[in-house]
TINU-439855 format. One record per residue (C-alpha): residue number from 0; residue in three letters; chain; x, z, y. Coordinates in Angstrom, 1 decimal. Layout:
<sites>
SITE   num   residu   chaine       c1       c3       c2
SITE   NUM      ALA        A        X        Z        Y
...
</sites>
This chain:
<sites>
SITE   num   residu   chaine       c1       c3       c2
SITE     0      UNK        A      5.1    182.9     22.8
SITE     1      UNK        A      4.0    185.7     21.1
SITE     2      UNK        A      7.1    188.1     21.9
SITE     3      UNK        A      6.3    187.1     25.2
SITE     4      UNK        A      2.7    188.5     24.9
SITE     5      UNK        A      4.0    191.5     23.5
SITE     6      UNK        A      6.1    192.4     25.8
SITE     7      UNK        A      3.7    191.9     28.6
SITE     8      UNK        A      1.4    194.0     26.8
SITE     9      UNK        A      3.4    196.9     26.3
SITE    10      UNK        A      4.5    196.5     29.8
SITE    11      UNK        A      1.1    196.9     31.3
SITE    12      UNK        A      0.4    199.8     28.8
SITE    13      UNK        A      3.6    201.2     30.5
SITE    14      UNK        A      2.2    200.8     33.8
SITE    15      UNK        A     -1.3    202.5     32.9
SITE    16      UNK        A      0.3    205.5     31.4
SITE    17      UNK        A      2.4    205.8     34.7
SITE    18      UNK        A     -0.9    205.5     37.1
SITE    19      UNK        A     -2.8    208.0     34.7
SITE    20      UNK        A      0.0    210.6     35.1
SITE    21      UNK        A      0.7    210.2     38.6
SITE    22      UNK        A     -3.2    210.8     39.1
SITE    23      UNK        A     -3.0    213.7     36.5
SITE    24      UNK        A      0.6    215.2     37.5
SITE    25      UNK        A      0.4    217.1     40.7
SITE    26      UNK        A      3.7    218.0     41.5
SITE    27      UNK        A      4.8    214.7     41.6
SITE    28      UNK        A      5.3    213.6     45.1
SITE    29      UNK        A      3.0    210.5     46.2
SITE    30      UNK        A      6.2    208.9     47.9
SITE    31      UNK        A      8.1    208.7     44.0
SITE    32      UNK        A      4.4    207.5     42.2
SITE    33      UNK        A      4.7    204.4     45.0
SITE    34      UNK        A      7.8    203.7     44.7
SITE    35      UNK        A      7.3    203.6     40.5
SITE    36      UNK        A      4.3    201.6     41.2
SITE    37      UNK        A      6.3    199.3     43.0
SITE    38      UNK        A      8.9    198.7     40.0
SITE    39      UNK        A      6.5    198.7     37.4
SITE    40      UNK        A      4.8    195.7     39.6
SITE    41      UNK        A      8.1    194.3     39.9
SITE    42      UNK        A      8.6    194.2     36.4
SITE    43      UNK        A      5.1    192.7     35.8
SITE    44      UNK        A      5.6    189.6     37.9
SITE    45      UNK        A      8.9    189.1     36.2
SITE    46      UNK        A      6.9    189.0     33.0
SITE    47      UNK        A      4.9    186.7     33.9
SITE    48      UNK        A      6.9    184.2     35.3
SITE    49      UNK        A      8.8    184.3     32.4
SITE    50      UNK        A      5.3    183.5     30.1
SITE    51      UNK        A      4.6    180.5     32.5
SITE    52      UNK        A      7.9    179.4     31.8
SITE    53      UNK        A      7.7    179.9     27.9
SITE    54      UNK        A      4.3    177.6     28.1
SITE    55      UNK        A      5.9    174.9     29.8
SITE    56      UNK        A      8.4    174.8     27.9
SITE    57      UNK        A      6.3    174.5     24.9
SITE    58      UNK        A      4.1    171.6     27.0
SITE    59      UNK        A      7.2    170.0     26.9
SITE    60      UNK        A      8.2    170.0     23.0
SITE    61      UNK        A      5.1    168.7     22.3
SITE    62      UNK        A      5.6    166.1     24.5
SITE    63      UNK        A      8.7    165.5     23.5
SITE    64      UNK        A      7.6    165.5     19.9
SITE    65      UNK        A      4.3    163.1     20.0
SITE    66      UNK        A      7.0    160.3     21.8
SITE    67      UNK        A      9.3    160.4     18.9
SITE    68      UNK        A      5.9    160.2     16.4
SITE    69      UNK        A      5.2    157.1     18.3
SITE    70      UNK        A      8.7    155.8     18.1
SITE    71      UNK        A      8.6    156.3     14.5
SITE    72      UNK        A      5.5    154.8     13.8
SITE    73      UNK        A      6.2    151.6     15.6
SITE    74      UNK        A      7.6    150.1     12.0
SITE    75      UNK        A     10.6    149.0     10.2
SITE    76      UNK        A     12.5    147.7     13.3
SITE    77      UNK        A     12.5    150.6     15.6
SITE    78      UNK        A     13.8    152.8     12.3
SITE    79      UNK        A     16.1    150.4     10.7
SITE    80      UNK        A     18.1    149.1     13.6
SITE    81      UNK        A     21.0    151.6     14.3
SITE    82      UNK        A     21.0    153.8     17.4
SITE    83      UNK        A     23.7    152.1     19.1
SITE    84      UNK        A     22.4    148.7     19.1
SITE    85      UNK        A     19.0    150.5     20.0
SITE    86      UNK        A     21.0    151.7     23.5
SITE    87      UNK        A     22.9    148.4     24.1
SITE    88      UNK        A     19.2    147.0     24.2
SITE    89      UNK        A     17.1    149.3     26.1
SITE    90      UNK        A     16.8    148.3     29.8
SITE    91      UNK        A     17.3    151.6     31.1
SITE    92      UNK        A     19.4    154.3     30.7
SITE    93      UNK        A     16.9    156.7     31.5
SITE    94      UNK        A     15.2    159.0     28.6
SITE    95      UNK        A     11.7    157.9     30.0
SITE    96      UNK        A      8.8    158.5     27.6
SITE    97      UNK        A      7.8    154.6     27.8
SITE    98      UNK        A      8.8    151.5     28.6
SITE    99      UNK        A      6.7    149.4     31.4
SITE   100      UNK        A      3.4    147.4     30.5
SITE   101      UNK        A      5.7    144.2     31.3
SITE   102      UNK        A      8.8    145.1     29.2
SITE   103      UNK        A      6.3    146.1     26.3
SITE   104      UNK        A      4.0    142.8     27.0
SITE   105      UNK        A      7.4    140.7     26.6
SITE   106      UNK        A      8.8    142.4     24.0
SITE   107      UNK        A      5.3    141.8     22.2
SITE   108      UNK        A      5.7    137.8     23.4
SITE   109      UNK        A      9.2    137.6     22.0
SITE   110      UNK        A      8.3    139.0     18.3
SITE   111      UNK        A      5.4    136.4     18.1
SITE   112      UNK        A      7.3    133.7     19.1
SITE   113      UNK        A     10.5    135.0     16.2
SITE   114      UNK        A      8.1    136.3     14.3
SITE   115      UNK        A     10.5    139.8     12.9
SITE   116      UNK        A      8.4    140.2      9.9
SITE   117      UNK        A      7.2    136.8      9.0
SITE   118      UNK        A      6.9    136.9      5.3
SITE   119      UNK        A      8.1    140.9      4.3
SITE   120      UNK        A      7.0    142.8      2.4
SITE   121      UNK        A      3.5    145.7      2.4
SITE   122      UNK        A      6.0    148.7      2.1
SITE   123      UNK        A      5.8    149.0      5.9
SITE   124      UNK        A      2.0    149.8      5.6
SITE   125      UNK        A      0.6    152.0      4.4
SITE   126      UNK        A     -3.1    151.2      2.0
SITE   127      UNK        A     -6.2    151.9      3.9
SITE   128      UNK        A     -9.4    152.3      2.9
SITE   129      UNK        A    -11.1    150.1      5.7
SITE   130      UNK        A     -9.7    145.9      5.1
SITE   131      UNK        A     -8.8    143.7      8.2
SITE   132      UNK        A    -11.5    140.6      9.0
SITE   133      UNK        A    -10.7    137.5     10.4
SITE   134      UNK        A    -13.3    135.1     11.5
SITE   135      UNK        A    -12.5    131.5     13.1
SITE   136      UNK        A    -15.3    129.3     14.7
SITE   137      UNK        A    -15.2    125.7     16.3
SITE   138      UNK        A    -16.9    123.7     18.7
SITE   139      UNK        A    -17.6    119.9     18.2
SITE   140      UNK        A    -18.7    117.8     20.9
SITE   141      UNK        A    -18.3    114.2     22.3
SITE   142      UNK        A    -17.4    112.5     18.9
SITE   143      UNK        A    -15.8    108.8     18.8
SITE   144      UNK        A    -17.5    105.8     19.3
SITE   145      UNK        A    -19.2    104.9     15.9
SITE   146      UNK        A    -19.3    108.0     14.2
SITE   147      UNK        A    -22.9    109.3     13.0
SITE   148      UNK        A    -24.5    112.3     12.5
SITE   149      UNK        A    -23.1    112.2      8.7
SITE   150      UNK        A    -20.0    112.4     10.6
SITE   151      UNK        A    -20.6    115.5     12.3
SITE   152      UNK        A    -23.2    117.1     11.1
SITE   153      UNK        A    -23.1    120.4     13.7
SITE   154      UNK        A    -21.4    121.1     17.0
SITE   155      UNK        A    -21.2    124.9     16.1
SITE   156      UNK        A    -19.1    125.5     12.4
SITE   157      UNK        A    -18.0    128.3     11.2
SITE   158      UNK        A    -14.3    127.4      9.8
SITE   159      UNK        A    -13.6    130.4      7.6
SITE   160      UNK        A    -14.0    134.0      6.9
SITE   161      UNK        A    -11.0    136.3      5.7
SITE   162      UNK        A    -10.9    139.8      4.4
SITE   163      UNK        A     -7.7    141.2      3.3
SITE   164      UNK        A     -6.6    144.6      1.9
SITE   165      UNK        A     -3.2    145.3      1.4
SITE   166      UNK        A     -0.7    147.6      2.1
SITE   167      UNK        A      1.8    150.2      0.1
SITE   168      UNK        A      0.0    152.4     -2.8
SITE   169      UNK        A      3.5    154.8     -3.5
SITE   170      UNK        A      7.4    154.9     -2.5
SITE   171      UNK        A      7.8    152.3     -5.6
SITE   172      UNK        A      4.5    150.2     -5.2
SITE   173      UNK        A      2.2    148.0     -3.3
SITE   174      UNK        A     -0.6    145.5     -3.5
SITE   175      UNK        A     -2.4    142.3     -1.7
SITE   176      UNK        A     -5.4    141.1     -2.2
SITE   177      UNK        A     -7.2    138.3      0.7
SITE   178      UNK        A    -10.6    136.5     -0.3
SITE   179      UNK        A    -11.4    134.1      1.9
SITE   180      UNK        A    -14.9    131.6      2.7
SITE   181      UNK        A    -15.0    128.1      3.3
SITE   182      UNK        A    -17.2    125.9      3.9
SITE   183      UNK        A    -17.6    123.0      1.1
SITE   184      UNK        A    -18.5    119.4      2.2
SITE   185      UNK        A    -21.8    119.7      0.6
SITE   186      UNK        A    -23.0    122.6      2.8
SITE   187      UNK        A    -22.9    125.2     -0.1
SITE   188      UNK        A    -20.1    128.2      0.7
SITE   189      UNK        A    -16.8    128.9     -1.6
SITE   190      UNK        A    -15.4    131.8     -1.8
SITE   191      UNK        A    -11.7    131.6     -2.6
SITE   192      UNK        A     -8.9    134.2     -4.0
SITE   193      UNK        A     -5.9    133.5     -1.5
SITE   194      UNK        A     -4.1    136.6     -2.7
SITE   195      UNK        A     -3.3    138.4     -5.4
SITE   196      UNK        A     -0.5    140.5     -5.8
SITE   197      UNK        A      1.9    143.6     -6.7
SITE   198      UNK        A      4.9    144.4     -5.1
SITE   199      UNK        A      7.9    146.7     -7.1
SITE   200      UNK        A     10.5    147.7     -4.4
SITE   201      UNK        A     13.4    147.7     -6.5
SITE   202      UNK        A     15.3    149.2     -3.0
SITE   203      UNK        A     15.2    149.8      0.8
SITE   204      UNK        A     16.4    146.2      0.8
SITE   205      UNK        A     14.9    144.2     -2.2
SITE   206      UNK        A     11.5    143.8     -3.9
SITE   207      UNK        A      9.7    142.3     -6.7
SITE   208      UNK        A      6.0    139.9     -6.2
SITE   209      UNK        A      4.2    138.7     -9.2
SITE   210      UNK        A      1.0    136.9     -8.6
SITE   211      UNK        A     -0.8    134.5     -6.2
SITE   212      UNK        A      0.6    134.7     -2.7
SITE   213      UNK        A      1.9    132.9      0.0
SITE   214      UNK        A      4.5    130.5     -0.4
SITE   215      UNK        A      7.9    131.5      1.5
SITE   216      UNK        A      8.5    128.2      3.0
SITE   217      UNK        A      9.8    127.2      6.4
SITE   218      UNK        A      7.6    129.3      9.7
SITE   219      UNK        A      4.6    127.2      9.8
SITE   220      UNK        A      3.0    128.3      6.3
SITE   221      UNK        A      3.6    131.5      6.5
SITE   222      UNK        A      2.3    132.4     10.0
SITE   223      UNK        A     -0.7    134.3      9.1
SITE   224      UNK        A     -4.3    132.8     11.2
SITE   225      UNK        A     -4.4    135.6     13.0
SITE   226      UNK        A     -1.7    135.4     15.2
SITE   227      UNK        A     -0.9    131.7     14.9
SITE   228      UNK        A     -1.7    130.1     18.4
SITE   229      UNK        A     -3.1    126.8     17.5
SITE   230      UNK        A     -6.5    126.6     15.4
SITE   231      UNK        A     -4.7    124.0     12.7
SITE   232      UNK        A     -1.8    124.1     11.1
SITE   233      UNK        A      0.8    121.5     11.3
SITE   234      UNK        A     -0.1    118.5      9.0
SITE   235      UNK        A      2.9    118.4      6.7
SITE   236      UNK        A      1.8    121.7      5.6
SITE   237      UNK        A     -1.5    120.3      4.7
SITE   238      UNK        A     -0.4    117.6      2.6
SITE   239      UNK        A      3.1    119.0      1.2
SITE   240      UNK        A      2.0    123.0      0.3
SITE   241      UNK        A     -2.5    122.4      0.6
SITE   242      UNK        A     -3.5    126.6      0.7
SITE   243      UNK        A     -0.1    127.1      1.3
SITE   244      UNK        A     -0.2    129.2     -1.6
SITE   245      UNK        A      1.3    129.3     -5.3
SITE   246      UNK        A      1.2    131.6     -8.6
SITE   247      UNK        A      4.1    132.7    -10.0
SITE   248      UNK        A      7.1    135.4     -9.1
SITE   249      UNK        A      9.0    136.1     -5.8
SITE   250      UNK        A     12.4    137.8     -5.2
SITE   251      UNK        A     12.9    139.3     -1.5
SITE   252      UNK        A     15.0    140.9      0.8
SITE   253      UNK        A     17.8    141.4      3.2
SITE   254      UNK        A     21.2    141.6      3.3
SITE   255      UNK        A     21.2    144.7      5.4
SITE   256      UNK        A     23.3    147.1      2.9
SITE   257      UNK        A     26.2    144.8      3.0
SITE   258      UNK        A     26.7    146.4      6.3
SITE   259      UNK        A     28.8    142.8      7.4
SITE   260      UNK        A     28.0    141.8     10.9
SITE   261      UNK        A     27.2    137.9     10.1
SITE   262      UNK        A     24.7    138.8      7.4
SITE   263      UNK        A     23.1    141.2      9.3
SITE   264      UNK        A     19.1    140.4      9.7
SITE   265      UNK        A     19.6    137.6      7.1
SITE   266      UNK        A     16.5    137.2      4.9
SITE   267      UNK        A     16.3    135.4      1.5
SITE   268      UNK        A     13.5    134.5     -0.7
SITE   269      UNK        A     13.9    133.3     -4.4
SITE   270      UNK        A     10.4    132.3     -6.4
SITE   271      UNK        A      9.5    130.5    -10.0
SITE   272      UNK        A      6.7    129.2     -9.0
SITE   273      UNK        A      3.6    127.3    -10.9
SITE   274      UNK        A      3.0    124.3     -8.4
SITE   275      UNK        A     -0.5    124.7     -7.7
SITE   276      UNK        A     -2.6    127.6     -6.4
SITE   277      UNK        A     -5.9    126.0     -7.3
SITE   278      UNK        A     -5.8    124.1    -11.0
SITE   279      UNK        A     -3.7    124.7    -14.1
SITE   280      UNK        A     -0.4    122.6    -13.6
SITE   281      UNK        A     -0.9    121.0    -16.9
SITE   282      UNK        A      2.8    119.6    -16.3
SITE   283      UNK        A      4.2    122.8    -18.3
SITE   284      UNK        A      7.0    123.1    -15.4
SITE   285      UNK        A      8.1    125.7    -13.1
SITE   286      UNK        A      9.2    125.0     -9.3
SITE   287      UNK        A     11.6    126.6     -7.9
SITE   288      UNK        A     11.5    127.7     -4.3
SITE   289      UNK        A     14.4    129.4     -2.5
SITE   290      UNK        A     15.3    130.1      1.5
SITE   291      UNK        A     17.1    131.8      4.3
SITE   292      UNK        A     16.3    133.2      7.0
SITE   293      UNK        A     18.2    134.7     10.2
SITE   294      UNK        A     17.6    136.3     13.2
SITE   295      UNK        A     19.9    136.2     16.4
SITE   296      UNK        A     18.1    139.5     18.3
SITE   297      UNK        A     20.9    139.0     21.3
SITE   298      UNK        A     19.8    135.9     22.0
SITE   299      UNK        A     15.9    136.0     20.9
SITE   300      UNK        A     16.8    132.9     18.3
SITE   301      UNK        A     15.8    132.7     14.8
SITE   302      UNK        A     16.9    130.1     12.7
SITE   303      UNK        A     16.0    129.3      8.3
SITE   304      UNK        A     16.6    126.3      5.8
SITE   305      UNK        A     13.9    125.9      2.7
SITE   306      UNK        A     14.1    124.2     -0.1
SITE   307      UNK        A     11.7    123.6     -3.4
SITE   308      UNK        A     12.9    121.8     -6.4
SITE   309      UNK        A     10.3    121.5     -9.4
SITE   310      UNK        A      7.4    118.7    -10.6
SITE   311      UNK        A      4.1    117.5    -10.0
SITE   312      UNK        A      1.3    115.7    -11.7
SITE   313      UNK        A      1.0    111.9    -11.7
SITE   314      UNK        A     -2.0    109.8    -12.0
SITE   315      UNK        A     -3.9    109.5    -15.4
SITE   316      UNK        A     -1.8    105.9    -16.3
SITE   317      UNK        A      0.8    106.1    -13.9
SITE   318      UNK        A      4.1    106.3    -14.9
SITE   319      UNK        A      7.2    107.1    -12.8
SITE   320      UNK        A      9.0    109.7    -11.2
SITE   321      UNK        A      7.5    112.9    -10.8
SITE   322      UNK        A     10.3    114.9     -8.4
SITE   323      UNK        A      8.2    117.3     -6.0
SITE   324      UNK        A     11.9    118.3     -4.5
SITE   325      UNK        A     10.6    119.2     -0.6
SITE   326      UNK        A     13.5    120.6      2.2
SITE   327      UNK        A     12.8    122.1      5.1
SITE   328      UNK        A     14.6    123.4      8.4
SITE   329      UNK        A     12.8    125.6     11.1
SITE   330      UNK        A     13.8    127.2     14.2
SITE   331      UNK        A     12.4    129.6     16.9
SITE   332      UNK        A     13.5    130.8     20.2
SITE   333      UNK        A     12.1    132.9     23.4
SITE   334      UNK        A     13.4    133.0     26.9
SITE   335      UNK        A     11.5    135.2     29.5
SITE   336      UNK        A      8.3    133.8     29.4
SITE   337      UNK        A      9.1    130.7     27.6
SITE   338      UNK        A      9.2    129.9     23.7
SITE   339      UNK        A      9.9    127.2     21.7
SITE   340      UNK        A      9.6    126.1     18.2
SITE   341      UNK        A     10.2    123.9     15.9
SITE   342      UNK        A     10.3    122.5     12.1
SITE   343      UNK        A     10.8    119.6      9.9
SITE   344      UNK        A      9.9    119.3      6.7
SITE   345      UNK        A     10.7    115.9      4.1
SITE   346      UNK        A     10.6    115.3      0.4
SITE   347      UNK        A      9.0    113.2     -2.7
SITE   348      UNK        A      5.0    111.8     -1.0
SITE   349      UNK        A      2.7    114.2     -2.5
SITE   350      UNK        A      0.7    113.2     -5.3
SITE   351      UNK        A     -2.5    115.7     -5.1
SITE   352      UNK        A     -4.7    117.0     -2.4
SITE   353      UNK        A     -6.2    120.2     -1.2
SITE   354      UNK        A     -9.0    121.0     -4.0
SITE   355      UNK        A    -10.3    122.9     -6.9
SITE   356      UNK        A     -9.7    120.3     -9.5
SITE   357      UNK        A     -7.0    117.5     -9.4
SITE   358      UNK        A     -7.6    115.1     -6.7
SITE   359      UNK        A     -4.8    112.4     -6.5
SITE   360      UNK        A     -4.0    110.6     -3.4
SITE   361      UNK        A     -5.2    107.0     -3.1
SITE   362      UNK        A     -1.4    105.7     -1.7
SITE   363      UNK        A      0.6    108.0     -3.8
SITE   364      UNK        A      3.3    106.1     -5.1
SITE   365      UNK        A      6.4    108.0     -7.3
SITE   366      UNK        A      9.1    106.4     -5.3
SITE   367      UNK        A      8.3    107.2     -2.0
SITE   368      UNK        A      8.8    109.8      0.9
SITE   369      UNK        A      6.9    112.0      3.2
SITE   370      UNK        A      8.1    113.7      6.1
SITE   371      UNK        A      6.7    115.5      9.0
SITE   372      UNK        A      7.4    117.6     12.3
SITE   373      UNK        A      5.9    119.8     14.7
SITE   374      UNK        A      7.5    120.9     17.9
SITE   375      UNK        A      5.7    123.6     19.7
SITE   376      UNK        A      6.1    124.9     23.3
SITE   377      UNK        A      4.0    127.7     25.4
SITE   378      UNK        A      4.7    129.9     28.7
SITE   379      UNK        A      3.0    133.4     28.9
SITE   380      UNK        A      0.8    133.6     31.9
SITE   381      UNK        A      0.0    137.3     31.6
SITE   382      UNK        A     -0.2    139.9     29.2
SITE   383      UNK        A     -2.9    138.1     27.3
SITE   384      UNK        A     -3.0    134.7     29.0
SITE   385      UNK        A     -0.9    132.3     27.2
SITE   386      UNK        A     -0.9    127.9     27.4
SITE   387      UNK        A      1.0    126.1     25.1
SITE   388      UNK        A      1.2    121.9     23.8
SITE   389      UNK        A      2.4    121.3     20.2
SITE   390      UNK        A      3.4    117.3     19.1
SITE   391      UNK        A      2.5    116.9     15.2
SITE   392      UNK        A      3.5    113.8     13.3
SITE   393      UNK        A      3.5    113.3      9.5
SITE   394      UNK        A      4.9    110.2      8.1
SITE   395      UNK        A      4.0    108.8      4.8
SITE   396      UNK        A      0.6    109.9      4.3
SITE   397      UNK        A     -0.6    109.5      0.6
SITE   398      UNK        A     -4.0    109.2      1.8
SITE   399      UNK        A     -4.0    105.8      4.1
SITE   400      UNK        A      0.1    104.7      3.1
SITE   401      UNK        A      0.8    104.8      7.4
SITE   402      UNK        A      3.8    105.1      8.1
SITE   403      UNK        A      4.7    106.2     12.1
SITE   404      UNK        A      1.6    105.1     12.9
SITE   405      UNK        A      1.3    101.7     11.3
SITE   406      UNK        A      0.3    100.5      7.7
SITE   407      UNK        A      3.0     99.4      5.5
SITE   408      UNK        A      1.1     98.3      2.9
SITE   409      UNK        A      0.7     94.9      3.6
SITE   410      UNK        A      2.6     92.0      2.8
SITE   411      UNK        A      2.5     88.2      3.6
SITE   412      UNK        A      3.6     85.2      1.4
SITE   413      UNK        A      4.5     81.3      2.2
SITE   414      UNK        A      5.3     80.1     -1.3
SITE   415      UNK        A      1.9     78.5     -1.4
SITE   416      UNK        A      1.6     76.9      1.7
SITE   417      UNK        A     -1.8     75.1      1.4
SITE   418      UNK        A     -5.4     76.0      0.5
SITE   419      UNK        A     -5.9     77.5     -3.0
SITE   420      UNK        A     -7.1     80.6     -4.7
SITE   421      UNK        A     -5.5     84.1     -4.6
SITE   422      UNK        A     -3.8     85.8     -7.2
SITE   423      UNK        A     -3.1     89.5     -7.4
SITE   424      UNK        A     -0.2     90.9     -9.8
SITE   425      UNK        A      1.0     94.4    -10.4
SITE   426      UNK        A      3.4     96.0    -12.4
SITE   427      UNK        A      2.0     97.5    -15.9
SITE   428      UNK        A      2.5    101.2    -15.5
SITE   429      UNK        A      1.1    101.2    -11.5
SITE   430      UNK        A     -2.7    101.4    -10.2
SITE   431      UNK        A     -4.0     99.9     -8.1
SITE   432      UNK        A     -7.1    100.4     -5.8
SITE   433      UNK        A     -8.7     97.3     -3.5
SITE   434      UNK        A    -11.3     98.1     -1.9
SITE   435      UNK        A    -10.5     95.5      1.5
SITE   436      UNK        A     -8.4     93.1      0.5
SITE   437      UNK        A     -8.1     90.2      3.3
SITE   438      UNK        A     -6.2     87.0      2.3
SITE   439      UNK        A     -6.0     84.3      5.3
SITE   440      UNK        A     -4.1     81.4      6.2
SITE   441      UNK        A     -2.0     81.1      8.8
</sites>
């Protein structure tokens, strides 16, 4: 650009000097100071055209160069996955500076529904000053037939509050740290820690977590709130992993490096864990935690196994087994406008749930099971505009002892076949709560 001025300058200098002395010089002949005139002119609009060339060729480097910025900045997919792959996939052969509002509004549809980065790691953000904020409100109305206003005691609640700030402090570390508010049964606000943690990238393909943060297990858990799609989570998650959280340490990464085509996009997670976000796990025993992870990007399909080995507290007087071994499978998948998914999770009945201190279930027994499910279905509409249906079920709930749907708790006797009084025997190590117990003859 500037050569280009220079030269244009010196040019018109050139043609001033040759005007001045053909004005100056009279024994040139008018007819040769024309026809000079005429090639200095000649020369000028050559100049030009070449500067209007130079600037918009220069309009279209920077161009050029804020597309690739954008590229680059659209995270650890677009710069990760090699460049062949990258062509196989793109719909167009054209070198068009974007992709259309549709293809980018599936594209966004299809990595919600496989969720690419569902539990990674900060190192793909950067820390910023100003947190993120999520805020969830509900709506009560027309409540069942019996309930009072102790019941429900406002249509209008405000669910919870989150603020989280998080992101990568340097090339080697980074940090987490989510408070959230809840409202307690007594009316009277809590304000929770749900994370706390540093991160140690060990490589481009493996990292270090120590501290309080979410536990890696199965889809469901680790969707964060503000993207999941339903306002609850599924129920097993409630009774099996309540805050869905744990303290402890957490190996993850992928097996990227190996540069093998079946492990590629394979994630695995390996944690020692405490067993309880909330209380002191006064069982002096670790859990272990481990799973794996893999996404089919051809066919929009993702597809990981969990599993968590470890202990958990019994009832004061309760004696038994104590396994809290839980083992999960979850898949996801996302055709056009269509996704699906799905997740089952099954293990030893939980013994405690969600609360500050210890609270033990009224049903938990050591020798039983739990198990629960939650198959999930939705259909974009537009950009924005999605509807969706989800089927839940939980089996062996420690709370009520149903199992699919019924009570199994109950238990009839014809030894004693006439009037009489009742007798009620348990075993010396169990307890036993009987707050409605019914005997009637048949």
């Amino acid at each position: 650009m500037r050569i280009m001025r220079v030269s244009l300058f010196i040019i018109l200098a050139i043609c001033r000097c040759g005007l001045a002395m053909a004005q100056g010089n009279a024994p040139l002949q008018t007819s040769e100071s024309e026809e000079r005139l005429k090639r200095l002119e000649a020369k000028l609009d050559e100049a030009l055209k070449l500067l209007e060339r130079a600037q918009a060729q220069v309009e279209s480097l920077k161009a050029e160069v804020a597309q690739l910025k954008a590229q680059l900045s659209q995270g650890r997919l677009a710069t990760v996955a090699p460049a062949e792959s990258e062509t196989a996939k793109a719909p167009s052969t054209t070198l068009g500076p974007e992709r259309s509002k549709p293809e980018m509004a599936r594209s966004a549809f299809i990595e919600r529904i496989l969720g690419p980065d569902l539990g990674e790691d900060e190192r793909q953000n950067e820390l910023k000053p100003r947190p993120e904020i999520f805020i969830q409100t509900r709506y009560s109305t027309l409540p069942h037939e019996g309930a009072t206003i102790a019941d429900i005691e406002s249509n209008f609640r405000l669910s919870c509050i989150e603020t989280r700030w998080s992101g990568r402090i340097n090339d080697r570390l980074g940090l987490g740290l989510e408070i959230q508010y809840h409202p307690a049964p007594d009316g009277s606000p809590e304000e929770l820690v749900n994370d706390a943690f540093m991160e140690y990238y060990l490589s481009d393909h493996l990292t270090l977590r120590v501290g309080q943060f979410v536990k890696p297990f199965g889809f469901d858990i680790q969707q964060s709130s503000s993207v999941r799609e339903s306002p609850e989570r599924a129920m097993f998650a409630g009774y099996f992993f309540p805050g869905q959280r744990d303290r402890g340490a957490l190996l993850l990464g992928d097996l990227d490096f190996l540069n093998v085509p079946a492990l590629k996009h394979v994630q695995y997670f390996a944690a020692v864990l405490n067993g309880n976000r909330f209380f002191v796990d006064s069982n002096r025993q670790l859990n272990y935690l481990f799973r794996l992870r893999k996404r089919f990007e051809a066919i929009n399909l993702a597809a990981g196994v969990s599993v968590q080995l470890g202990n958990q507290l019994l009832p004061p007087g309760l004696g038994g087994n104590n396994n809290e071994n839980v083992f999960g499978v979850d898949v996801q998948y996302a055709h056009g406008r269509f996704g699906l998914r799905g997740e089952f999770v099954a293990g030893n009945m939980p013994s405690t749930l969600l609360g500050l201190e210890p609270e033990f279930a009224p049903a938990f027994r050591p020798v039983r099971h739990s198990s629960g499910g939650a198959i999930f279905a939705t259909y974009q509409l537009t950009k924005k505009d999605n509807v969706y249906a989800r089927y839940d079920q939980f089996n062996g709930d420690p709370v009520t002892g149903h199992y699919d749907g019924e009570v199994k708790i109950a238990a009839s006797d014809e030894t004693f076949k006439d009037a009489g009084k009742v007798g009620l025997w348990t075993k010396a190590d169990s307890v036993t709560h009987c707050d409605d117990l019914t005997v009637t003859a048949k």
